[in-house]
C-alpha positions as CSV (number, residue, x, y, z in Angstrom):
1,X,0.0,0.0,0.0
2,X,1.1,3.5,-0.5
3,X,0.7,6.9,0.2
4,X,2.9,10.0,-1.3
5,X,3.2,13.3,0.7
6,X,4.5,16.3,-0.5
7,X,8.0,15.8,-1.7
8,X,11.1,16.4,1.3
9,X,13.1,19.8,0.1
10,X,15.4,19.3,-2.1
11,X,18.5,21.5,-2.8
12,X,18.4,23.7,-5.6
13,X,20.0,23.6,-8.7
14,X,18.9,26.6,-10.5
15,X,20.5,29.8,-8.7
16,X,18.0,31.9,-10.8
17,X,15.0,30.9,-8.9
18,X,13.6,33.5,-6.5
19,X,12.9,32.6,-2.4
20,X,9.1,32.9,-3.6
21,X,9.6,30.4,-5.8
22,X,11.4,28.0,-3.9
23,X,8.7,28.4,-1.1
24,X,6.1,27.7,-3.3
25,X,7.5,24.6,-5.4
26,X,9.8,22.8,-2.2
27,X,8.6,24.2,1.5
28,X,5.0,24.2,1.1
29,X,3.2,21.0,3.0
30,X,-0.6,21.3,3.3
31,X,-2.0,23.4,0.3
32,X,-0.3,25.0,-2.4
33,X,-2.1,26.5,-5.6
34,X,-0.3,28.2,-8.2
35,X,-2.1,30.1,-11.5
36,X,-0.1,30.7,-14.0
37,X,-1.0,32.6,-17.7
38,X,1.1,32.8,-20.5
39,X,3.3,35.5,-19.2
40,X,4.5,33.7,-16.3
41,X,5.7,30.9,-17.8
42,X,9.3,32.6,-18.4
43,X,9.8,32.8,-15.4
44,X,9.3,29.3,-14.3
45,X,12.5,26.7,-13.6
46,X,14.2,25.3,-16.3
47,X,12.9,21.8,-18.1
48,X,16.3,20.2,-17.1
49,X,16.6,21.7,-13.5
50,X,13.4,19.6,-13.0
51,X,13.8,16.8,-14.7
52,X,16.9,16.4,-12.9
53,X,15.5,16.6,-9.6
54,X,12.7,14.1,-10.6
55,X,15.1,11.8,-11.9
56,X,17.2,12.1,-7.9
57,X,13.9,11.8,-6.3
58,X,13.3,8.5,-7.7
59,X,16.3,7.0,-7.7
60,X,16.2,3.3,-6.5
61,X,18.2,2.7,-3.5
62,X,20.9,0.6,-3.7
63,X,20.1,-3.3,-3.5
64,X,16.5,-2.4,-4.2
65,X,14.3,-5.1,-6.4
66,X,12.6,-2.8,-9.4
67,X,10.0,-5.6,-9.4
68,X,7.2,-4.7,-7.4
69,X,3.7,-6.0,-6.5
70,X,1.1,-3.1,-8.4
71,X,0.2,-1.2,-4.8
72,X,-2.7,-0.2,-3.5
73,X,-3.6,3.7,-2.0
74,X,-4.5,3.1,1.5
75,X,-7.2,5.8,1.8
76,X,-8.8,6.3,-0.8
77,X,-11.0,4.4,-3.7
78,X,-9.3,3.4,-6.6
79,X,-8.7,0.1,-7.4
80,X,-5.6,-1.4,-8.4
81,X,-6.5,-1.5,-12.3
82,X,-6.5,2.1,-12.2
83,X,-10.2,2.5,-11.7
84,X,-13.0,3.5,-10.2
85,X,-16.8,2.2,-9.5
86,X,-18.1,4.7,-11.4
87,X,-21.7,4.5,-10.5
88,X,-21.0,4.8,-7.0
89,X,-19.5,8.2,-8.2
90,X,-21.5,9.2,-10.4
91,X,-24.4,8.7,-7.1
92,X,-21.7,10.6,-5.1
93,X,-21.2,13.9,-7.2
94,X,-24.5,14.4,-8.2
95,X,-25.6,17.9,-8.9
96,X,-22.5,19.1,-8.6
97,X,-21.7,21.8,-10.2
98,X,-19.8,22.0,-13.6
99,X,-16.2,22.3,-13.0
100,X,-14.5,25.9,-13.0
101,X,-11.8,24.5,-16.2
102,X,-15.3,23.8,-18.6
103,X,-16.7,27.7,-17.1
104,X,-13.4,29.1,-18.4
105,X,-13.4,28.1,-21.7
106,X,-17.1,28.8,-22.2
107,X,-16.8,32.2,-21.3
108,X,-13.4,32.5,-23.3
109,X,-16.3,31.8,-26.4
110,X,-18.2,34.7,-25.9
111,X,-17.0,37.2,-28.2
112,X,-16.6,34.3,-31.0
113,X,-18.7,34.9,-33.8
114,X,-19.3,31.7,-35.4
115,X,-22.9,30.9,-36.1
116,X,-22.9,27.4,-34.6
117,X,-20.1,25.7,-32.0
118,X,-19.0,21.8,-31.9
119,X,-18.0,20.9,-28.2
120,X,-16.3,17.1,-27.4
121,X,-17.5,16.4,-23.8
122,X,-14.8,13.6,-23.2
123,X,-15.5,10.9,-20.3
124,X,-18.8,13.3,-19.8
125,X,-20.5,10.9,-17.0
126,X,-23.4,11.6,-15.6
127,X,-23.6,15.2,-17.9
128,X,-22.4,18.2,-15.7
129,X,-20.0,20.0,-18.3
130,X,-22.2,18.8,-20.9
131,X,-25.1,20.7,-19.4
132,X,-23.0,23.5,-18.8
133,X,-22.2,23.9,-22.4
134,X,-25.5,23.5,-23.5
135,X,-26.2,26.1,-21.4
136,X,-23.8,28.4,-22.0
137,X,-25.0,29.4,-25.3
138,X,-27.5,27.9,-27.6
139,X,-24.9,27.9,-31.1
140,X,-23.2,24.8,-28.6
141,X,-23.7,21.2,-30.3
142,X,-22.0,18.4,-27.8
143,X,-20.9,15.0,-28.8
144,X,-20.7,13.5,-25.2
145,X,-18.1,10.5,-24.9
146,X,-18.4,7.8,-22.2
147,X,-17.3,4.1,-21.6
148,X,-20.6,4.0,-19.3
149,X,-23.8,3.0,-20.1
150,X,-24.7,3.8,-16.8
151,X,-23.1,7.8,-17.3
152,X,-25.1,8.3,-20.2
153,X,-28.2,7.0,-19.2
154,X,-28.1,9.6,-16.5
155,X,-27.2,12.7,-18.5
156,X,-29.9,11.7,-21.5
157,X,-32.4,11.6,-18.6
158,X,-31.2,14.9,-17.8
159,X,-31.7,17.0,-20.4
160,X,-34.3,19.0,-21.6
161,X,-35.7,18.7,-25.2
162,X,-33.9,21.9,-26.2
163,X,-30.6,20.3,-24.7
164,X,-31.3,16.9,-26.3
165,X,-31.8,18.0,-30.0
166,X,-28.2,19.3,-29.7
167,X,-26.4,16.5,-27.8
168,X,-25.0,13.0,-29.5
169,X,-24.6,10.6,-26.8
170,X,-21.9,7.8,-27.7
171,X,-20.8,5.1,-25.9
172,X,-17.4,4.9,-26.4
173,X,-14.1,4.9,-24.4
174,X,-11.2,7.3,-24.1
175,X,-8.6,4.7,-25.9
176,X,-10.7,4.2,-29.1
177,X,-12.2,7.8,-29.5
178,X,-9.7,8.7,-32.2
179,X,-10.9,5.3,-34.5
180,X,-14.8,6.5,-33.5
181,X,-14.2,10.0,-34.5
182,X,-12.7,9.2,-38.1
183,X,-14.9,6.2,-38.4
184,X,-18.3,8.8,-38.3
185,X,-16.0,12.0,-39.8
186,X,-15.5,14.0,-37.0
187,X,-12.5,16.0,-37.9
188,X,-12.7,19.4,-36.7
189,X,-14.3,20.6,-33.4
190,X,-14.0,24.4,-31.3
191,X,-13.9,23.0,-27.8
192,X,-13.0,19.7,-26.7
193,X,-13.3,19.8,-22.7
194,X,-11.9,16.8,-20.5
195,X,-12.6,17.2,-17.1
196,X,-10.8,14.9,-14.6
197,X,-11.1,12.6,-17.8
198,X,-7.3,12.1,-19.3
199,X,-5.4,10.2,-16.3
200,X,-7.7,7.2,-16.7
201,X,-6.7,6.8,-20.2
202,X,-4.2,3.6,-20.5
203,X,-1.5,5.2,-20.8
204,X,-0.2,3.0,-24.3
205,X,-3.1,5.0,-25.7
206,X,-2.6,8.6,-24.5
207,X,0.2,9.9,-27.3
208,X,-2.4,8.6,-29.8
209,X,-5.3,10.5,-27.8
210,X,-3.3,13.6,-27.2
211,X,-2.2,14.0,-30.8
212,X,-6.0,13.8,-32.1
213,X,-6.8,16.3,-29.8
214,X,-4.2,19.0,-31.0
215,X,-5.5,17.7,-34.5
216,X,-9.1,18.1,-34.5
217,X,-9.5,21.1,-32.4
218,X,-9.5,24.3,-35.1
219,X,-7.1,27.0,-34.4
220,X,-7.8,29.1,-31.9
221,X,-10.3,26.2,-30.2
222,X,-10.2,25.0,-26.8
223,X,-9.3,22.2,-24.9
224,X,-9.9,22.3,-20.9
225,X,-9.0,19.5,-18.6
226,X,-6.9,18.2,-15.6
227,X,-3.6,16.5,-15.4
228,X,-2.4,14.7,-12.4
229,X,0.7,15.6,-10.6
230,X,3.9,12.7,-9.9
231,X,3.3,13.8,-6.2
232,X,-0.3,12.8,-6.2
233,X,-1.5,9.6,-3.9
234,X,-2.7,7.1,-6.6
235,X,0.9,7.7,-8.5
236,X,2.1,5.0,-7.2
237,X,-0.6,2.9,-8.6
238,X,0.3,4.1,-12.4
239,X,3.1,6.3,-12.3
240,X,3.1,6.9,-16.1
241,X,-0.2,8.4,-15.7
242,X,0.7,11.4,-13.7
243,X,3.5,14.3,-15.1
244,X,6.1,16.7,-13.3
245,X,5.5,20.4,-14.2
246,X,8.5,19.6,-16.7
247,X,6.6,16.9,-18.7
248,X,3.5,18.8,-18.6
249,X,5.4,22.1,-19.9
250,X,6.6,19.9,-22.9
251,X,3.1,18.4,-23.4
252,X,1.3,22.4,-23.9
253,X,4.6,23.6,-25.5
254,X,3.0,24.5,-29.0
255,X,-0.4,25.5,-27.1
256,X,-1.6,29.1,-25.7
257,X,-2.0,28.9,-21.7
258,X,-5.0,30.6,-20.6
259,X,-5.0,29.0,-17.1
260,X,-2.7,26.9,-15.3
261,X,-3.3,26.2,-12.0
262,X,-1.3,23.9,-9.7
263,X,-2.8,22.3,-6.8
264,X,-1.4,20.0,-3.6
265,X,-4.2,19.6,-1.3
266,X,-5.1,16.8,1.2
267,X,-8.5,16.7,0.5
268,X,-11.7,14.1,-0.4
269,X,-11.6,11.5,-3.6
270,X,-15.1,12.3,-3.9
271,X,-16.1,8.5,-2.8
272,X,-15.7,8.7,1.0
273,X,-12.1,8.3,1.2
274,X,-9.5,10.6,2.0
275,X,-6.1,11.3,-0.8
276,X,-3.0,13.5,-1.1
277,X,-4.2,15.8,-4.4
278,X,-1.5,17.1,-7.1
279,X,-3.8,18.2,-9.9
280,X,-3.0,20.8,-12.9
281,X,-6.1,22.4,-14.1
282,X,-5.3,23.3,-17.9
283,X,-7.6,26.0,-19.8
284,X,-5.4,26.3,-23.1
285,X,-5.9,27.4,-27.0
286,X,-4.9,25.7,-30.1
287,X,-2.2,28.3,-31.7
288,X,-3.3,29.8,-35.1
């Protein structure tokens, strides 16, 4: 079993960095949330001063067998496949409210002046982004993606009959959305929103994902989403599923950062139990 706190200080080897910056990245133990736009990101440590320090952290000790048993995150309730029971959360977040990464984007939309707008609502669940969309203006048509039956049951029971005539419900799952979208010619979209969706993608499959992502969004659309930190709880469970801020730099390198936030929080998993949180919250926009 396993549980990862925040990360011991470590020494510094980028004398550039400011005491601010140090605080915020090594010293900080309870809660730490960072927002960065895109003129912010110059002044952020260096892709190899991290990757460095990643690569010290998890060193193997000496003597130490690489071969381990696939553990288990004491507190909380994800299972060791990298999954969750997803009607027992969809029953747990209900009527919650859309979350603030989909609100972002939306209102980043505003001023656009296309007649009509395509939306992806990837890993939708039981419907609270895709409502939100809906909402948001009435030009919004959402193709909401799931691998549960159960999730989309719940959102088409949801909607009204003005939000139904513009949503396509499919039943599909993260890994083959790429083969579905150019199977039924889906090639282009404005917003493609993700939320809390991406680190249960197998993570053979995410490159493939990722890259049809950047490809069918326009230029200038959106994608919004979460990333999970390497200091996050349920890393240990699937460490290739979770990025340092130095991976996740390279990952948005060709994109426009509206909103980065970072976040370490000990906090709920939603489900009754109890996790360490290291989450990026991503708003960013496809470069012209």
């Amino acid at each position: 079993m396993c549980f990862y706190p925040p990360r011991p200080q470590s020494p510094l080897t980028n004398a550039s960095l400011s005491t601010d910056r140090e605080l915020a990245r090594y010293a900080a133990r309870f809660v730490r949330r960072r927002a960065f736009d895109a003129s912010a990101r110059s002044h952020l440590p260096s892709h190899d001063t991290l990757l460095a320090e990643d690569s010290v952290s998890h060193a193997h000790q000496p003597g130490e067998s690489t071969a381990r048993p696939v553990p288990v995150p004491r507190r909380s309730t994800l299972t060791p496949d990298y999954q969750r029971d997803w009607p027992e959360y969809f029953n747990a977040v209900k009527d919650q409210p859309p979350r603030d990464t989909c609100l972002r984007a939306l209102a980043a939309f505003k001023q656009d002046p296309r007649p009509q707008l395509l939306a992806i609502d990837i890993a939708c669940g039981e419907g609270r982004d895709t409502r939100a969309i809906l909402a948001a203006d009435p030009r919004w048509r959402v193709i909401s993606t799931d691998s549960s039956a159960d999730g989309l049951r719940r959102l088409r029971e949801s909607l009204t009959s003005d939000f139904a005539v513009r949503t396509q419900l499919t039943n599909v799952d993260m890994e083959s959305l790429p083969a579905w979208a150019t199977a039924n010619n889906i090639t282009t979209a404005d917003f493609i929103n993700a939320s809390f969706a991406l680190p249960f993608c197998n993570p053979t499959h995410f490159p493939a994902l990722w890259t049809w992502i950047t490809r069918t969004l326009r230029p200038q659309g959106r994608f919004a989403g979460q990333f999970f930190g390497d200091r996050d709880e349920w890393a240990c469970v699937r460490p290739k599923s979770h990025y340092t801020r130095a991976q996740l730099d390279t990952l948005l390198a060709d994109w426009h950062i509206e909103h980065l936030e970072e976040v370490e929080k000990e906090g709920s998993d939603a489900m009754g139990g109890t996790k360490w949180h290291h989450v990026f919250h991503v708003v960013a926009q496809k470069r012209a």
